[in-house]
C-alpha distance (Angstrom), angle and dihedral (degrees) to the residues before:
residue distance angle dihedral
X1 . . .
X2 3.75 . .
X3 4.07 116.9 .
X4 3.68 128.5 177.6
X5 3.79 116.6 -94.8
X6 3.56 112.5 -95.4
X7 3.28 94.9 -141.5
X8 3.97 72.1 72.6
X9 3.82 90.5 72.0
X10 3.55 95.2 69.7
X11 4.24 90.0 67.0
X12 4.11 118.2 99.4
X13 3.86 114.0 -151.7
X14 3.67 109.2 -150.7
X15 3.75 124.7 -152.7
X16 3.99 138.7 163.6
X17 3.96 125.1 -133.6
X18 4.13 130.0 -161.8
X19 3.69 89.2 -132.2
X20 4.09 147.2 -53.6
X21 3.56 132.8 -116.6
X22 3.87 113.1 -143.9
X23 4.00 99.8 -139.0
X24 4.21 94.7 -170.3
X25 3.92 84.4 63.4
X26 4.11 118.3 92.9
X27 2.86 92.9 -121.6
X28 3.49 107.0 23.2
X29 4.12 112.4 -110.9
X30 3.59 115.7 -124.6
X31 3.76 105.9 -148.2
X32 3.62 116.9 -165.1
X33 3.71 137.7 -135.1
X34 3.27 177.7 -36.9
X35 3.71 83.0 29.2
X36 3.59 127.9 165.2
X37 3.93 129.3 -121.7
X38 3.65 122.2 -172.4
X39 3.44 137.4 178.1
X40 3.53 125.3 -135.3
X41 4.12 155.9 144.2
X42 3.78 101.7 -139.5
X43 3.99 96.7 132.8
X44 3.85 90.1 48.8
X45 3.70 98.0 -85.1
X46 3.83 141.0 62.8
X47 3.87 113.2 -82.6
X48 4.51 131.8 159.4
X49 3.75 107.1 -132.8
X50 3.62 123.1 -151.1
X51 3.81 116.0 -145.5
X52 4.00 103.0 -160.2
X53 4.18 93.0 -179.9
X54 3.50 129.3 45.0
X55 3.58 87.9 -123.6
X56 3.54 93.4 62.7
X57 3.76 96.1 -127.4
X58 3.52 103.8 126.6
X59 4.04 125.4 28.7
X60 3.54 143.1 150.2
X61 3.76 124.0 -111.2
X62 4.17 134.4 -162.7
X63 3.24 126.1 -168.1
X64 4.12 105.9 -132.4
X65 3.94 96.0 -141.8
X66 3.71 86.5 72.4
X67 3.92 106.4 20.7
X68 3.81 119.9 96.0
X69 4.01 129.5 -168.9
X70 3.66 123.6 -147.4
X71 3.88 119.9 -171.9
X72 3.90 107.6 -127.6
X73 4.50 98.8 -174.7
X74 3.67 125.3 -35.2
X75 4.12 98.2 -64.0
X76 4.04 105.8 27.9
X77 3.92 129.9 62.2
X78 3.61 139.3 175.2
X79 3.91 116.5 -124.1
X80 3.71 115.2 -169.3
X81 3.45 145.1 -177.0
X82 4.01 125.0 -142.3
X83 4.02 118.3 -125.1
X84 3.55 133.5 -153.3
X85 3.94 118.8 -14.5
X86 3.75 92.8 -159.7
X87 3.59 93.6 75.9
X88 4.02 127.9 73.8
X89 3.69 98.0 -133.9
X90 3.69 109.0 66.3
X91 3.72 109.2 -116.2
X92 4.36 129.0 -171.1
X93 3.43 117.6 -142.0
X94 3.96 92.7 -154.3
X95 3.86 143.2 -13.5
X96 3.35 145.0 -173.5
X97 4.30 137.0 -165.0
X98 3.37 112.5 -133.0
X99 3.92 127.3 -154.2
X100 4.00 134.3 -153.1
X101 3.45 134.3 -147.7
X102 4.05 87.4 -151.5
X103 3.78 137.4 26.4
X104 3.83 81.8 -131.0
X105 3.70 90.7 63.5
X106 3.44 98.8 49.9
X107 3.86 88.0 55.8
X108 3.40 93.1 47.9
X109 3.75 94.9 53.9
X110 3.76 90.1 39.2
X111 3.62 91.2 56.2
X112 4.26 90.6 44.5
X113 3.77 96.0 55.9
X114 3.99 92.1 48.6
X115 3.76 88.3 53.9
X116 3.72 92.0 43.6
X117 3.74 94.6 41.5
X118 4.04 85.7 48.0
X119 4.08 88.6 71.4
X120 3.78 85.2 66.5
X121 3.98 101.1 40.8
X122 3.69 120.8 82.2
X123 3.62 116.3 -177.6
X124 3.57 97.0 -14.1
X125 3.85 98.9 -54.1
X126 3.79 126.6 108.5
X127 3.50 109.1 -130.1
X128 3.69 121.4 -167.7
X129 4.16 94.4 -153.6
X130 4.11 90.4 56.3
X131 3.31 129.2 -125.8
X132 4.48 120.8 4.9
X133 3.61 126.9 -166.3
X134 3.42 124.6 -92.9
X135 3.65 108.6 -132.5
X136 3.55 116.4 63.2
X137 3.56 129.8 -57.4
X138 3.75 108.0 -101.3
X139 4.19 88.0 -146.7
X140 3.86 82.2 64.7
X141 3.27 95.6 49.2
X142 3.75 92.7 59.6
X143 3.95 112.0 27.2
X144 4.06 112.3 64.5
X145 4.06 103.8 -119.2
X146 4.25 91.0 -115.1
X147 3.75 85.4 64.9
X148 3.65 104.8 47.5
X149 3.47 93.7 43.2
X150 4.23 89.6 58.9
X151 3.89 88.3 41.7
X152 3.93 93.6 59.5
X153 3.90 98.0 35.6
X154 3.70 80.5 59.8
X155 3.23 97.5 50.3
X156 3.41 100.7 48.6
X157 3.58 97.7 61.4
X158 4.08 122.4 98.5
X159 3.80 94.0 -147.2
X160 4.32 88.9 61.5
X161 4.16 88.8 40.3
X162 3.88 89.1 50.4
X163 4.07 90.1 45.4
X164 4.75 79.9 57.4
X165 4.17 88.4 37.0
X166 4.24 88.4 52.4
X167 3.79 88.4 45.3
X168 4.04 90.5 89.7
X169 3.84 99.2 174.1
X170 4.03 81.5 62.0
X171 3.75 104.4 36.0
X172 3.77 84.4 35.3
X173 3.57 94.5 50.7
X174 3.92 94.9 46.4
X175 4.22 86.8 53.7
X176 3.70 98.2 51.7
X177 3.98 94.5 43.2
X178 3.93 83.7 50.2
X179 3.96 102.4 43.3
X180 3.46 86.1 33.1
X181 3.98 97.8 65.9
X182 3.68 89.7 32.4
X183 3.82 83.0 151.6
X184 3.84 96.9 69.6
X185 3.94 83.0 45.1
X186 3.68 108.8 54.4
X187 3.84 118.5 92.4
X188 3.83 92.3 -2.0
X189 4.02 130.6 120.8
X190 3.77 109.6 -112.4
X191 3.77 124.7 -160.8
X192 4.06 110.8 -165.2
X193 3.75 102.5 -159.1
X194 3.98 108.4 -152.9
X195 4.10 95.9 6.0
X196 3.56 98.0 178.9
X197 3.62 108.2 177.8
X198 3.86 88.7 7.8
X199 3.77 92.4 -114.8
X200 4.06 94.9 131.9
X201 3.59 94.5 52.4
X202 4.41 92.0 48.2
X203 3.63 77.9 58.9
X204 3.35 108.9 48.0
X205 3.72 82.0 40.7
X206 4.09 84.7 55.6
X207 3.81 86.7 53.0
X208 4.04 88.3 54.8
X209 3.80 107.2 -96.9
X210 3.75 114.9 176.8
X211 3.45 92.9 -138.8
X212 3.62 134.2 -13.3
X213 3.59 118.1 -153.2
X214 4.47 109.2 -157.6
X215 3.55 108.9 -157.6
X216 4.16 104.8 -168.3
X217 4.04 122.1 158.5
X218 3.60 97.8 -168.4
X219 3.48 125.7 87.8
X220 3.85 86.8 -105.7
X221 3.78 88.8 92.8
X222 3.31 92.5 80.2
X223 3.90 94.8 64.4
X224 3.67 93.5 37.3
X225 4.22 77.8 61.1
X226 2.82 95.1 53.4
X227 4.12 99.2 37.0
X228 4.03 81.4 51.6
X229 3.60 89.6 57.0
X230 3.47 95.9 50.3
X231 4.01 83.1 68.2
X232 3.72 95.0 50.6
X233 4.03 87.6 171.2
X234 3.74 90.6 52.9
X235 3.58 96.7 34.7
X236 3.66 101.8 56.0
X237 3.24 92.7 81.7
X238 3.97 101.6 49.1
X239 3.67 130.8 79.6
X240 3.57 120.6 -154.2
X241 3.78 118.2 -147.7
X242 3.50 123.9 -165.9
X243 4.73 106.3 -146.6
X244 3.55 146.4 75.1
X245 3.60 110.9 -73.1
X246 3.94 88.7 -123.9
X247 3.67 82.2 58.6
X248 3.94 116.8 53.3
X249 3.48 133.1 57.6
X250 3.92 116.9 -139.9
X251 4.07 120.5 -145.2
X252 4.21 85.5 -117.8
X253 3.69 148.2 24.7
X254 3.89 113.5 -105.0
X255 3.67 121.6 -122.7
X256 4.02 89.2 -151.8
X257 3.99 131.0 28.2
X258 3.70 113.4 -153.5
X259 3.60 121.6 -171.9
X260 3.92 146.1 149.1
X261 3.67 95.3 -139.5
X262 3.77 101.9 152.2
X263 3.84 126.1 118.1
X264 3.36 135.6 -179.5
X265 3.69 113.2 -59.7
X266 4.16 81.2 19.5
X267 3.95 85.0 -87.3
X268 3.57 112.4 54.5
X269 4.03 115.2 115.1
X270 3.82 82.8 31.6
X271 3.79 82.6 -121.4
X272 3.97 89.8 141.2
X273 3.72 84.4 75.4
X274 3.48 91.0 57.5
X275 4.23 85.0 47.9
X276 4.21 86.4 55.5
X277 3.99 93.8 42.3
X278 3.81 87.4 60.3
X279 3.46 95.4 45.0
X280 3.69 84.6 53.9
X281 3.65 91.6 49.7
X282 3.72 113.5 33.0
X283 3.84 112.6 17.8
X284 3.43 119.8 97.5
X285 4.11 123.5 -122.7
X286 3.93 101.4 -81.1
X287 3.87 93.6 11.2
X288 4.04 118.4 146.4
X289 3.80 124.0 -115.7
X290 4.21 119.3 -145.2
X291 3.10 100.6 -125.1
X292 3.54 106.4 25.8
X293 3.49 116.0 179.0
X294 3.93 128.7 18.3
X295 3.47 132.8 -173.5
X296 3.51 139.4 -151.3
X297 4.66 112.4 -144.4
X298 3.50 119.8 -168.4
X299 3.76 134.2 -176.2
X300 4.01 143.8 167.4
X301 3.94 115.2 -99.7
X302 3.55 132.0 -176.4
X303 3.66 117.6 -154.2
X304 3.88 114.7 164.0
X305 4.20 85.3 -175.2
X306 3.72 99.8 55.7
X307 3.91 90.3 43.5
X308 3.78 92.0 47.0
X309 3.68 86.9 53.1
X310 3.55 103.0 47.1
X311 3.68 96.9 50.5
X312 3.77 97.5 38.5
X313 3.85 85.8 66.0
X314 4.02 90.5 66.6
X315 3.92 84.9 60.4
X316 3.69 92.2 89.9
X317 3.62 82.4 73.7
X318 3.63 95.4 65.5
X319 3.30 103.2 76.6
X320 3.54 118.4 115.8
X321 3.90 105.3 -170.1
X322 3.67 99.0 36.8
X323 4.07 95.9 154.7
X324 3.59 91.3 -29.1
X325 3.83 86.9 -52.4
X326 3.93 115.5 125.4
X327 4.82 91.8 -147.5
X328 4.20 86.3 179.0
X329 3.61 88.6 103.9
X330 3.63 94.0 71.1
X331 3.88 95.7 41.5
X332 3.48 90.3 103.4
X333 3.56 104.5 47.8
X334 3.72 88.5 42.8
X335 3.91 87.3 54.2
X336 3.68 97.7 53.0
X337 4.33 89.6 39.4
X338 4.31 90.2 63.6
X339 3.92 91.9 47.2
X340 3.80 90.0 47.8
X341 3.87 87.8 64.5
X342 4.01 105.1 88.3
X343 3.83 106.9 -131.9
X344 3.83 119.5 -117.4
X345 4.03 123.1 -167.9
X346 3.47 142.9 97.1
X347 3.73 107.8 -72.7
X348 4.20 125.2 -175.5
X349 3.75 119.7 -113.1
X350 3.60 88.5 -121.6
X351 3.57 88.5 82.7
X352 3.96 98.4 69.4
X353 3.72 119.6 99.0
X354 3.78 105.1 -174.5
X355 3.98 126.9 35.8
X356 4.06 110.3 -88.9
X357 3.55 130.0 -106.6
X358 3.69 138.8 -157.5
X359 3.83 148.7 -137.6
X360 3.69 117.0 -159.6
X361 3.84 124.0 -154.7
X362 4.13 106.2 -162.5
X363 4.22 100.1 -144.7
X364 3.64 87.9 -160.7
X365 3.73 97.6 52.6
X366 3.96 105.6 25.3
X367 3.62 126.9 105.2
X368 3.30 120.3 -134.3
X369 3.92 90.4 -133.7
X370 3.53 77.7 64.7
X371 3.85 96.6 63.3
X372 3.81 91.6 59.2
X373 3.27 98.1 80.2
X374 3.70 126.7 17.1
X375 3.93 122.0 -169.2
X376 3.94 111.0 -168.8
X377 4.30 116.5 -177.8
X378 3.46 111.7 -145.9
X379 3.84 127.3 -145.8
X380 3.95 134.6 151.0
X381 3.45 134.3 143.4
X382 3.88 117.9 -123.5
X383 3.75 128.7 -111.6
X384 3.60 100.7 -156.6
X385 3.74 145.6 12.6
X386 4.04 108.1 -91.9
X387 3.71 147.7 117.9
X388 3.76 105.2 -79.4
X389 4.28 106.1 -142.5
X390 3.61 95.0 -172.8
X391 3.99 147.2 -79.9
X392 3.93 124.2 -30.8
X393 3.92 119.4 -155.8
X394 3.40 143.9 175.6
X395 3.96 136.1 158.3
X396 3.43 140.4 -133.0
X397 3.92 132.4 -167.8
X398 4.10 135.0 -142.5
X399 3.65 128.0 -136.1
X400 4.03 100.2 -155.9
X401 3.81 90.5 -162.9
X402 4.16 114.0 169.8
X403 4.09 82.2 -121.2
X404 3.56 117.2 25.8
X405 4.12 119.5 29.4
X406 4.17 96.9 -156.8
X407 3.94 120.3 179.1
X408 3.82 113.9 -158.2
X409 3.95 103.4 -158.0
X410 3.69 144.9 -178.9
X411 3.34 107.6 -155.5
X412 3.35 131.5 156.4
X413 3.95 110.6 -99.3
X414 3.90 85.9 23.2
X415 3.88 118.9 102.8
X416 3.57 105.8 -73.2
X417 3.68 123.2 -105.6
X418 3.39 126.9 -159.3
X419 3.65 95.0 -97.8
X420 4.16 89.1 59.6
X421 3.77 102.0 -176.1
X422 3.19 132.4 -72.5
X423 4.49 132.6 -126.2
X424 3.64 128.9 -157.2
X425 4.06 103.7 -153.1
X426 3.97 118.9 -156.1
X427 3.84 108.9 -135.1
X428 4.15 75.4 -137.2
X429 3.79 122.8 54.4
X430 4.06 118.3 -146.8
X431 3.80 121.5 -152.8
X432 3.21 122.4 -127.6
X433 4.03 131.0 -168.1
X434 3.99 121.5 -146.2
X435 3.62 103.1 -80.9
X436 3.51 101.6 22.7
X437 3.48 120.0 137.7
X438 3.97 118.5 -127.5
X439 4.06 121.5 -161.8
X440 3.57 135.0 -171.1
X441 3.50 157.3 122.5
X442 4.27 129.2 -99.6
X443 3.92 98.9 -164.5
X444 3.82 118.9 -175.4
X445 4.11 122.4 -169.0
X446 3.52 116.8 -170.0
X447 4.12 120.7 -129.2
X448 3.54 139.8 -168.4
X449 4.15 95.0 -96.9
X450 3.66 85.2 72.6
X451 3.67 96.0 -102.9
X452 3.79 141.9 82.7
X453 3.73 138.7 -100.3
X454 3.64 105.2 -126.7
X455 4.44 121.2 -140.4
X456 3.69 107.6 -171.7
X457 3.73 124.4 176.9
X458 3.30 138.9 178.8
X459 4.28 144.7 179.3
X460 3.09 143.8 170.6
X461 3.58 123.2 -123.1
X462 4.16 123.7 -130.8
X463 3.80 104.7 -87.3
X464 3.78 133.4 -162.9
X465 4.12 124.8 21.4
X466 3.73 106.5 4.0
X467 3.82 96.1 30.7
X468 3.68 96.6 116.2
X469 4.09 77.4 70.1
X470 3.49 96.4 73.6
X471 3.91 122.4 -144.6
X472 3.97 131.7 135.8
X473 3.91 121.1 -96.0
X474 4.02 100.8 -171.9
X475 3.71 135.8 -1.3
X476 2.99 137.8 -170.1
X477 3.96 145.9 -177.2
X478 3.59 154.8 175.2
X479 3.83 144.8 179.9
X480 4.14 119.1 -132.0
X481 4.10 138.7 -173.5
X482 3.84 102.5 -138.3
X483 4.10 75.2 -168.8
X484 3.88 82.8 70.7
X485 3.94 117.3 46.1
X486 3.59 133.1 173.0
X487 4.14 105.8 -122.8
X488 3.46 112.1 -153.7
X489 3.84 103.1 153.5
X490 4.11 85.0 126.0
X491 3.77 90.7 53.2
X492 3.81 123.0 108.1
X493 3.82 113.3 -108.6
X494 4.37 118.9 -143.0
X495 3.47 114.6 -172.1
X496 3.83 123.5 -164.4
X497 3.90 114.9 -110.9
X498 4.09 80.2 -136.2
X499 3.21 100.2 68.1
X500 3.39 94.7 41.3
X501 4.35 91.6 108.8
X502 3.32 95.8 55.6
X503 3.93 102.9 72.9
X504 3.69 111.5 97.2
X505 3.95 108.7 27.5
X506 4.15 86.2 56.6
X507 4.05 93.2 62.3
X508 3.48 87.2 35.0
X509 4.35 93.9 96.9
X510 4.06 86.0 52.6
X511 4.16 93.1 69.8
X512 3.74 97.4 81.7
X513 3.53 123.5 160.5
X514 4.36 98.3 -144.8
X515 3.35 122.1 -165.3
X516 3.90 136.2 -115.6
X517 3.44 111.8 -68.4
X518 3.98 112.3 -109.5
X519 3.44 115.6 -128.0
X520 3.97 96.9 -107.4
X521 3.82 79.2 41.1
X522 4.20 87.4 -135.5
X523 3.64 88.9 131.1
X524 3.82 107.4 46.3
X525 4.12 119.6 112.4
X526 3.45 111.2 6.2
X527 4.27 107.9 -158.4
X528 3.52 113.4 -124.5
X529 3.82 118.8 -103.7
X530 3.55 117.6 -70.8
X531 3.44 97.9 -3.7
X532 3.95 103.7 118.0
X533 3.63 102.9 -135.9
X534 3.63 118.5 128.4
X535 3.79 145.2 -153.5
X536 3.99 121.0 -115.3
């Protein structure tokens, strides 16, 4: 595909009208000339700029991705500007009709806006985020159509963005990491990957962005438009561009990537990819990424309530004389179905039998090859003698900001986020002694519903005299759809009075002060000892 130079975009085109007619004015105002009308990019995208006094103080600007021009006779056209795309009927914010001294003029100026409107036409179709690739999207290429299409239709309604806006420990978190490290903000490019309702970029804007560029592919970017209007003082300096971040090109690199990336389990919606692609893309050698780091903790549980409840729902399929019909025959299946749902509420520390660990994933040195398929070993020792149900997790994220270091977490025992955490149950519990050591692997393969199949497995290792030996006394396994949880935020939550003195020393190895990340980054979170968590 051939597209004009961008160096290209730098060029003003001058020309000079008789006059404009203001058509939003009753009745319309005739405004006469010489007046000039040039063509530019100087907010980081074609636009024709109306200069209505000679002293250039006041003018009229339209943005080319949504302005057409219609030739009315051989002196006079009609220059318009499109409205609203959330409504059916097609709407125009403003418009003007311009006249010529000369027919030549009028072809001239004709011919200028087709050129200029050209930099923001790809194959025939206007497109109000600029230019896209030509080859294939690469998002495309990986998520099945079905799946994308839910993701964004969720996304692009205001009742799910207030649900993230009302989760203040996130939102809360993202504005004090941002205003916080207002240094690594001010006069720098910003690319917000995934804006949503745009509220990342009005505060990086708030921190004093140059510009801040909000990438959103959902139909959502129409309100956070329009929200970003609403702040004119803020929103003068952000773009809104409606695409797939492996899909448009932006007039300039970004100095700092902001995003909310994270899904439940850190991974799920495979969004993080999207996060890395950008980088890729956009962000300049060197630049910083909001967040920057996240990490993935995981730790045994035992929950006798939770394991009750999951496999008493499979007793419906017990029955033997259900209208005549024998359903046993399905028990089984039904069984294994309800512990391949992973288990997502708010859960209380007290549940954790062995000290957590962690996996970190570096955003500003992963791959995203290396988000396809993520291989975790397990190992912790247990602090008491129990039946061991499966593995908790939960995630937190760090904003590496030259000022402030903030961690936004959801923790168990912390204020709960709207992510809560999340459980893998085994369909069968191990026991464990105090002291025992407990192995395993948490395995996550990415698949085309923008999720992950989940592997866990755990055993117990030979305890007491003869330990040193080695050798496995129980395993146990099970396969789960992190596309598919179990909710059960509503659901009441027992606790047993004997675990009750285990809470705080079990979190405890989750409070660590990192250091600064180096500039190659090599150094940055070192995993505790023995715990089996990685770097990618």
């Amino acid at each position: 595909m051939n597209t004009i130079p961008s160096e290209n975009l730098k060029h003003h085109q001058n020309f000079t009208v008789a006059s404009i007619s203001l058509l939003a004015s009753n009745p319309p105002k005739l405004v006469s000339g010489p007046l000039s009308a040039i063509f530019r990019s100087g907010s980081g995208f074609p636009e024709l700029q109306f200069f209505l006094e000679p002293d250039g103080q006041h003018s009229l600007n339209f943005d080319l991705r949504t302005t057409q021009l219609f030739r009315l006779g051989e002196f006079q056209s009609l220059c318009v500007s499109e409205g609203s795309e959330t409504v059916k009927e097609r709407t125009y914010s403003k418009g003007i009709t311009i006249q010529f001294k000369e027919e030549e003029e009028s072809r001239s100026f004709h011919g200028a806006f087709e050129q200029w409107k050209h930099k923001v036409v790809i194959q025939g179709s206007t497109l109000p985020n600029g230019t896209v690739s030509s080859c294939k999207s690469k998002f495309d290429d990986k998520i099945e159509a079905s799946s994308a299409k839910m993701y964004f239709h969720y996304y692009g309604q205001l009742l799910h963005q207030q649900n993230m806006l009302q989760d203040y420990v996130r939102t809360g978190s993202y504005y004090a990491a941002v205003i916080e490290n207002a240094a690594d903000f001010a006069g720098r490019v910003v690319v917000d990957v995934g804006a949503g309702s745009g509220i990342l970029s009005l505060f990086a804007a708030q921190a004093g962005a140059k510009h801040v560029y909000a990438v959103e592919a959902s139909e959502m970017a129409a309100y956070a438009q329009k929200l970003i209007a609403g702040n004119p003082i803020l929103g003068q300096r952000i773009t809104v561009i409606k695409g797939k971040v492996e899909d448009v090109e932006l007039p300039e690199k970004a100095d700092i990537l902001i995003s909310e990336p994270m899904g439940t389990l850190l991974v799920n919606e495979r969004m993080l990819e999207s996060y890395v692609i950008a980088r890729d893309r956009f962000l300049v050698p060197n630049g910083k990424m909001f967040p920057t780091v996240g990490r993935i903790h995981m730790a045994p549980f035992s929950d006798e309530y939770l394991y009750v409840e999951i496999a008493n729902k499979s007793l419906f399929w017990q029955q033997q004389n259900y209208y005549g019909v024998d359903l046993t025959a399905l028990h089984g299946t039904a069984f294994q179905g309800y512990f391949s749902q992973p288990v997502v509420d708010a859960f209380d520390p007290r549940l954790l039998v062995a000290p957590a660990v962690f996996h970190v994933i570096n955003f500003t040195t992963v791959k995203e090859e290396d988000l396809y398929e993520i291989d975790i070993p397990l190992k912790f020792t247990a602090s008491v003698g129990t039946r061991i149900h499966g593995l908790a997790c939960w995630f937190d994220v760090l904003f590496n900001g030259s000022t402030v270091q903030r961690w936004l977490t959801t923790a168990p025992g912390a204020p709960t986020t709207h992510w809560y955490q999340l459980r893998c149950v085994l369909s069968q519990p191990i026991y464990v002694m105090p002291g025992q050591e407990i192995t395993g692997h948490l395995h996550m393969i990415a698949h085309s519903a923008q999720s992950y199949t989940i592997n866990l497995t755990m055993s117990a290792k030979m305890w007491g005299p003869g330990a040193e030996q080695g050798g496995i006394l129980q395993t146990s396994s099970c396969r789960l759809d992190l596309k598919e949880p179990y909710y059960r935020m509503s659901q009441p939550q027992a606790y047993s009075v004997g675990q009750d003195q285990q809470s705080n020393q079990l979190l405890q190895s989750q409070d660590l002060q990192l250091p600064s990340l180096d500039e190659d980054g090599s150094d940055f979170i070192q995993p505790p000892n023995d715990s089996g968590a990685q770097i990618l």
